[in-house]
KEKE-3310 file (N, C-alpha, C; in steps of 0.2 Angstrom, whole numbers, plus 5000, padded with zeros to 4 digits):
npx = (5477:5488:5500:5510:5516:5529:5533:5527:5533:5549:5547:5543:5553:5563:5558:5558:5564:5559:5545:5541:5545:5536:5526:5526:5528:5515:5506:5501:5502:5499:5484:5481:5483:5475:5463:5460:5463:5449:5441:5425:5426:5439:5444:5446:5458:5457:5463:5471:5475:5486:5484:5498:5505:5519:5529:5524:5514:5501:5497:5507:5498:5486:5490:5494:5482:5474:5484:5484:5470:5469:5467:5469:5480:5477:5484:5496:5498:5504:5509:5518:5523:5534:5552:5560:5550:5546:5558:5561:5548:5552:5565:5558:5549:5558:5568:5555:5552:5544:5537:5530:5523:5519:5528:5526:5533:5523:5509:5494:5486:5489:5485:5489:5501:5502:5505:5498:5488:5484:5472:5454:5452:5449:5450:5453:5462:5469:5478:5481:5488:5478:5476:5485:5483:5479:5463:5453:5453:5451:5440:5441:5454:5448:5437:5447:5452:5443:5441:5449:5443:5434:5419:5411:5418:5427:5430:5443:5447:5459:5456:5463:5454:5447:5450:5451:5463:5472:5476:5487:5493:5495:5490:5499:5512:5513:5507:5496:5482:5462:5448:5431:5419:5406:5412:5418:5408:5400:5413:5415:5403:5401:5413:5405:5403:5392:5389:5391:5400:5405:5416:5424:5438:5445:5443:5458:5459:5450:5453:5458:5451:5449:5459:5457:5446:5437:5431:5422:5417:5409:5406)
npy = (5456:5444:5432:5420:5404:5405:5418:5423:5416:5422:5434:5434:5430:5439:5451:5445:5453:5466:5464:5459:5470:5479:5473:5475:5488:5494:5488:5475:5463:5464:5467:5456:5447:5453:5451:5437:5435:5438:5433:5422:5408:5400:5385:5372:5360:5358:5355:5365:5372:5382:5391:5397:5402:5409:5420:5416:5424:5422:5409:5413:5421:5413:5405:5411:5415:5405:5401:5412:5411:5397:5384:5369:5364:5358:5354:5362:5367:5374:5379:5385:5394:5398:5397:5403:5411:5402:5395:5410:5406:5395:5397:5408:5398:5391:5401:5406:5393:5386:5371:5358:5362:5358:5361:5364:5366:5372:5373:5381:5377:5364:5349:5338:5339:5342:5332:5316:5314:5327:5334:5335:5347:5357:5370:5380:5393:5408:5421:5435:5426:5422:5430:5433:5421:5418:5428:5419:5407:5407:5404:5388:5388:5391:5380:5370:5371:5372:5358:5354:5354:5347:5342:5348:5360:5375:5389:5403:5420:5430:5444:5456:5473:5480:5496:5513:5516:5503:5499:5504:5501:5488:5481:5485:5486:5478:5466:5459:5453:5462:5463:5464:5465:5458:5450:5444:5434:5429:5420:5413:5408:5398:5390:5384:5383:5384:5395:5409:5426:5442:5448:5459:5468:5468:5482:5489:5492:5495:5502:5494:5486:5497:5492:5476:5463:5450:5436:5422:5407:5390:5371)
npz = (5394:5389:5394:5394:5403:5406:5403:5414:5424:5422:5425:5438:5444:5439:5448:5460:5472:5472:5469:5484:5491:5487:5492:5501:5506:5502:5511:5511:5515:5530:5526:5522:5534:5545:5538:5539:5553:5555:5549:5546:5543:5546:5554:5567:5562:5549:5531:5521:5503:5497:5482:5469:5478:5483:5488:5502:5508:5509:5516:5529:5535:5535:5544:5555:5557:5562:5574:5581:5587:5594:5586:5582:5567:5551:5539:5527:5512:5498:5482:5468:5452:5450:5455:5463:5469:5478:5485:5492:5502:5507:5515:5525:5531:5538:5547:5553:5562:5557:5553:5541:5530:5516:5500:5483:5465:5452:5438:5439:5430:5424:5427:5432:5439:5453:5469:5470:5482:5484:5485:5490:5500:5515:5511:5499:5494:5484:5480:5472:5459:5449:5440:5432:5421:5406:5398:5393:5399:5411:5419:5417:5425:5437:5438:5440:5453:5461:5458:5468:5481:5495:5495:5505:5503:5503:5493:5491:5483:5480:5469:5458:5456:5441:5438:5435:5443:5447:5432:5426:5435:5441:5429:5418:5423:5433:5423:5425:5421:5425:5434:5434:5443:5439:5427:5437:5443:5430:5427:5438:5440:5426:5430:5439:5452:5464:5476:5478:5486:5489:5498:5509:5514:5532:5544:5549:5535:5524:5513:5504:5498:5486:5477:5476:5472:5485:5484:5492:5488:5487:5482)
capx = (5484:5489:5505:5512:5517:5537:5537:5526:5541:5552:5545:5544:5560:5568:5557:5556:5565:5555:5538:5540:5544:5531:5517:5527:5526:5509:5505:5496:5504:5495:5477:5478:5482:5468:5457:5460:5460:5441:5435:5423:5429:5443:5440:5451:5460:5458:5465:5471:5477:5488:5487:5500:5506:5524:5535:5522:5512:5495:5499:5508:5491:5480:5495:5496:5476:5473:5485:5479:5464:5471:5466:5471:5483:5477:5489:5494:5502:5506:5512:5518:5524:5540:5555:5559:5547:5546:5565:5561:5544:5554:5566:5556:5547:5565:5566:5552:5552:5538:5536:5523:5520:5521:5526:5528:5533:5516:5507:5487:5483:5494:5479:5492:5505:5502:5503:5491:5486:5483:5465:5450:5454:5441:5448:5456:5466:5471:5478:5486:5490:5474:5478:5491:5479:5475:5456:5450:5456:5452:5434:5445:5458:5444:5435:5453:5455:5435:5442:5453:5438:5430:5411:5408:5421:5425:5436:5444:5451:5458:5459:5465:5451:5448:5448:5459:5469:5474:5476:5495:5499:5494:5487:5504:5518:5517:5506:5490:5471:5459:5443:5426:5412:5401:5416:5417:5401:5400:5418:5412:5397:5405:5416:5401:5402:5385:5387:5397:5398:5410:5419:5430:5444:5444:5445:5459:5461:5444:5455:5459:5446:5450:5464:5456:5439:5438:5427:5421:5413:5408:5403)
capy = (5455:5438:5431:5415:5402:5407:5426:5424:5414:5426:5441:5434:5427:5443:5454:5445:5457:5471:5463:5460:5476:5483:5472:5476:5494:5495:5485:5470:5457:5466:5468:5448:5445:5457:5449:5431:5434:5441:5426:5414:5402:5397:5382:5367:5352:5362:5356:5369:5373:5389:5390:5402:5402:5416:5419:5411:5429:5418:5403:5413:5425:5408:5400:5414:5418:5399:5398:5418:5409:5390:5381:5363:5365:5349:5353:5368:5365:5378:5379:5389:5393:5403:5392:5409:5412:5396:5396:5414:5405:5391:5404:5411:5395:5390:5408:5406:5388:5383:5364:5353:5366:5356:5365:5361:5371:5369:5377:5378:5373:5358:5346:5333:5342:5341:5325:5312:5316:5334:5334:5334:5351:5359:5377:5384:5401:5410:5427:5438:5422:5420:5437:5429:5414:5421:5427:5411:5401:5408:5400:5382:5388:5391:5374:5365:5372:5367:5351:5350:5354:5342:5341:5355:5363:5383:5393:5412:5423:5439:5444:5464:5474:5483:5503:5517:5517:5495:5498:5508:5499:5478:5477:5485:5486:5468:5461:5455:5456:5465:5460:5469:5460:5454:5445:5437:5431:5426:5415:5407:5402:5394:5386:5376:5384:5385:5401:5414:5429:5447:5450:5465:5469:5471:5486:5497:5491:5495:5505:5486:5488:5500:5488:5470:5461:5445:5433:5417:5404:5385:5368)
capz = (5393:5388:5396:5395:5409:5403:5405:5420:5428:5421:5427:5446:5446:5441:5450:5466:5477:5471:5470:5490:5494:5485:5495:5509:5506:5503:5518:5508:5519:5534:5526:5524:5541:5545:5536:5542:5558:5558:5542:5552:5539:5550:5561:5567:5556:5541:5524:5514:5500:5494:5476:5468:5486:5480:5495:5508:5512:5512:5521:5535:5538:5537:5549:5560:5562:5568:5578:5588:5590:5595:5581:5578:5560:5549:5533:5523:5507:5493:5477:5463:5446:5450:5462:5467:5475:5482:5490:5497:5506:5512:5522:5530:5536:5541:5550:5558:5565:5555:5550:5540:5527:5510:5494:5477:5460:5448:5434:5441:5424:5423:5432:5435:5440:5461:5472:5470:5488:5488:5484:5495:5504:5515:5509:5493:5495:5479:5478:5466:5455:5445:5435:5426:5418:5399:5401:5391:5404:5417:5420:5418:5430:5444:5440:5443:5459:5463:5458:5472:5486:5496:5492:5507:5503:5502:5490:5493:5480:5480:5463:5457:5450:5434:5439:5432:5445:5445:5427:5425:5441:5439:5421:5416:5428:5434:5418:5426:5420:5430:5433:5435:5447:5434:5424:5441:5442:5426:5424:5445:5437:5420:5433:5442:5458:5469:5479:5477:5490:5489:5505:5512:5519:5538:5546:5545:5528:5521:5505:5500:5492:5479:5473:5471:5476:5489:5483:5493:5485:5487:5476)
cpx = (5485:5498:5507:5515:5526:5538:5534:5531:5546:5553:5546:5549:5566:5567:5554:5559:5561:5548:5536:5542:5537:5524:5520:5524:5519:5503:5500:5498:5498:5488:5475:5479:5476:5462:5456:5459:5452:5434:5432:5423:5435:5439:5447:5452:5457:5461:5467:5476:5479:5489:5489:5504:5511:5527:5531:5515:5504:5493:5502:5501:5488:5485:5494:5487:5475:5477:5483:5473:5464:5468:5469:5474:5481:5482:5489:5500:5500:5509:5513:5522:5533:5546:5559:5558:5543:5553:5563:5555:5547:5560:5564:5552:5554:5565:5564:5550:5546:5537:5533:5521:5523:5523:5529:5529:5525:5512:5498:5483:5484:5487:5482:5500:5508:5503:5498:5486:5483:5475:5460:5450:5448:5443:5455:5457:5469:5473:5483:5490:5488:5474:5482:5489:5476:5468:5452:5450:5454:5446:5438:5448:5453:5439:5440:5456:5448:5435:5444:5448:5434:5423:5409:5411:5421:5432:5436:5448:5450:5462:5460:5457:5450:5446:5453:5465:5474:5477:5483:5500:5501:5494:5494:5512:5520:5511:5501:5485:5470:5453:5437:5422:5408:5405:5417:5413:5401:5406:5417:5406:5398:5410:5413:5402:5393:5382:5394:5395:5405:5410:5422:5433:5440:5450:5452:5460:5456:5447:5458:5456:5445:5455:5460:5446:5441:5431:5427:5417:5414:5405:5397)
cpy = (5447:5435:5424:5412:5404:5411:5427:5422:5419:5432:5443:5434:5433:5449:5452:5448:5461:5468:5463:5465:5480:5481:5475:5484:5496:5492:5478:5464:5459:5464:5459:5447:5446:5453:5443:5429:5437:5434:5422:5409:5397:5391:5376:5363:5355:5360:5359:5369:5380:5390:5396:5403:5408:5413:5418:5418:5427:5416:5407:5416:5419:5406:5405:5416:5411:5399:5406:5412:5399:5386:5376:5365:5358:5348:5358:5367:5370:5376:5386:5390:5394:5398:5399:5411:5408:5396:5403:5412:5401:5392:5405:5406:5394:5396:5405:5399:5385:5375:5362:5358:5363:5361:5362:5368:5367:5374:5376:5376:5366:5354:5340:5336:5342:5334:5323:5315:5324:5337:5331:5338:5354:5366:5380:5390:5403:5418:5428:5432:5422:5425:5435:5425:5420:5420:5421:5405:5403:5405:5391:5382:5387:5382:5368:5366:5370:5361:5347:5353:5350:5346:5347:5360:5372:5387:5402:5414:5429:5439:5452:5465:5481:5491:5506:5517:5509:5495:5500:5504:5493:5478:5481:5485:5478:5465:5458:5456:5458:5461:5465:5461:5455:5448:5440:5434:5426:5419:5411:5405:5396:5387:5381:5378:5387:5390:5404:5422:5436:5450:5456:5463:5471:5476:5486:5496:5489:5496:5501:5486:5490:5494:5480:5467:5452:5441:5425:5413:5395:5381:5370)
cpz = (5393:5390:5395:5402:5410:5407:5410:5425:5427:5423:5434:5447:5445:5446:5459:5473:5477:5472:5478:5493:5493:5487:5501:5512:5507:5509:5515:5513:5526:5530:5527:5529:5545:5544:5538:5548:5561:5550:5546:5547:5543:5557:5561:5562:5552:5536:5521:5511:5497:5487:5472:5474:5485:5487:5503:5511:5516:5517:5528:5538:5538:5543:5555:5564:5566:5574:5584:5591:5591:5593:5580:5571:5557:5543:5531:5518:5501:5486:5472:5458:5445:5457:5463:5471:5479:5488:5494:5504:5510:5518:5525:5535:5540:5549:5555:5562:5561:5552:5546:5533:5519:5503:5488:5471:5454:5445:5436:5434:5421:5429:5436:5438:5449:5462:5471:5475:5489:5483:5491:5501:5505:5514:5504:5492:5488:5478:5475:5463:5450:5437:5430:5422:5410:5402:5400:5396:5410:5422:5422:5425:5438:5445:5443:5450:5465:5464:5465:5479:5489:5494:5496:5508:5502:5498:5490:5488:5481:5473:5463:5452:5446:5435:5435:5435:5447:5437:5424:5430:5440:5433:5420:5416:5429:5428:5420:5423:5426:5427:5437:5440:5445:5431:5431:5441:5438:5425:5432:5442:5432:5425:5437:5449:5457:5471:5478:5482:5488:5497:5503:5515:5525:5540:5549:5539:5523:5512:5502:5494:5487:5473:5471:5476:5481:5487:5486:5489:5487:5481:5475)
residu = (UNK:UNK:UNK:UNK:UNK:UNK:UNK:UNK:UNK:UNK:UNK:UNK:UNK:UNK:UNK:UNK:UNK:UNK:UNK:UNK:UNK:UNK:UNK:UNK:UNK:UNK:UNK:UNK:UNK:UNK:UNK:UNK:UNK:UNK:UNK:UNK:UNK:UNK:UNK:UNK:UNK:UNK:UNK:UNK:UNK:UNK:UNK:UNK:UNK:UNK:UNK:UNK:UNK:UNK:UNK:UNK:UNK:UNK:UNK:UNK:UNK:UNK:UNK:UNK:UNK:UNK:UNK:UNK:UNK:UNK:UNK:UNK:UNK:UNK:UNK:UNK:UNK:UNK:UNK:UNK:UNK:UNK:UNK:UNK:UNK:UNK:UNK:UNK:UNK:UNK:UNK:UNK:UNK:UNK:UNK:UNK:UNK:UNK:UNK:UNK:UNK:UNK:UNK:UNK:UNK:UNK:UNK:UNK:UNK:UNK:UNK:UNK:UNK:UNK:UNK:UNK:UNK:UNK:UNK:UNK:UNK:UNK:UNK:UNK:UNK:UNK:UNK:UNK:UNK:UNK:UNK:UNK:UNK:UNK:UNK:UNK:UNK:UNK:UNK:UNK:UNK:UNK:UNK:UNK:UNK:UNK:UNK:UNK:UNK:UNK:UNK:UNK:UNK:UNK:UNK:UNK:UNK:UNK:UNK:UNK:UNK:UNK:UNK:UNK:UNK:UNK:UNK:UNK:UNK:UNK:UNK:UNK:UNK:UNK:UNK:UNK:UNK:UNK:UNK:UNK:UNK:UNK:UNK:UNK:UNK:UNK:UNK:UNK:UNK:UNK:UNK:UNK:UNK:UNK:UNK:UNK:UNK:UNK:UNK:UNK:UNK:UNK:UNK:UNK:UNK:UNK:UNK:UNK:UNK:UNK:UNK:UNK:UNK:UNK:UNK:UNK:UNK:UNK:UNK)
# end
């Protein structure tokens, strides 16, 4: 399914109450919690980046497992396409007393489009964003977020994948591609990354699974 950068803003923008119910209901906000606080990826003064970041659901689960486990914060800076769902994330930092947490509006294809400074990160976070990227691009999209990795750096995506039952729900409802295994492979290799690993959800929220894959990767 091919989407432009327009209808994709369009789409969040009119459907951003309902989209956050709809992870909320299905409890997607928990599984990333879950998962981050059992990733041995996390360690002190971290750099990262949240790219596609919405109303913040990443950034708190990275923000909340460091700090379970009293981890030095070194930066967490976000971005996304839709100021939507920017203003509902900077809420809730407010809310929640939270500071320090950069965010910008920004098209991950657009290569100039971030602060100078916001490269050299030791870990790149990307979910349910990359869906939206026409497939042609989607090898590009993952090299431009490569870009922003320091040399020993590490990228995580959770993208949606390609079943019968992802296919009436993502690919048509909210307008994403799906992705099989091998097309990841194949579009991380294109993109120049080194290694590439498929994660899980942690337990209880194994039947993540059904809905998208977790792929770790480095340069």
């Amino acid at each position: 399914m091919q989407t432009d950068h327009l209808e994709i803003r369009r789409l969040f923008t009119e459907r951003t109450d309902s989209y956050l119910r709809f992870i909320r209901t299905v409890g997607y906000p928990l599984a990333l919690r879950a998962f981050f606080k059992t990733w041995p990826g996390l360690r002190s003064n971290l750099r990262i980046l949240d790219a596609g970041c919405g109303a913040g659901v990443v950034t708190l689960a990275v923000h909340d497992a460091l700090v379970a486990h009293g981890l030095p914060i070194g930066s967490l800076d976000g971005f996304d396409l839709t100021p939507a769902m920017l203003e509902r994330f900077r809420a809730v930092l407010t809310k929640r007393g939270i500071a320090g947490v950069r965010l910008t509006e920004a098209n991950v294809m657009d290569p100039h489009a971030l602060p100078p400074d916001w490269n050299g990160y030791d870990f790149v976070v990307s979910a349910s964003m990359l869906e939206y990227i026409p497939r042609e691009d989607f090898p590009k999209a993952l090299a431009l977020l490569r870009g922003r990795l320091r040399a020993d750096g590490t990228m995580l995506l959770f993208i949606t994948r390609r079943n019968w039952l992802m296919k009436p729900l993502i690919g048509r409802w909210w307008r994403g591609n799906l992705y099989t295994e091998s097309e990841l492979r194949a579009a991380f290799t294109e993109a120049r990354f080194s290694r590439m690993a498929f994660l899980r959800f942690a337990p209880p929220y194994w039947s993540f699974g059904v809905w998208g894959h977790i792929v770790e990767a480095s340069q």
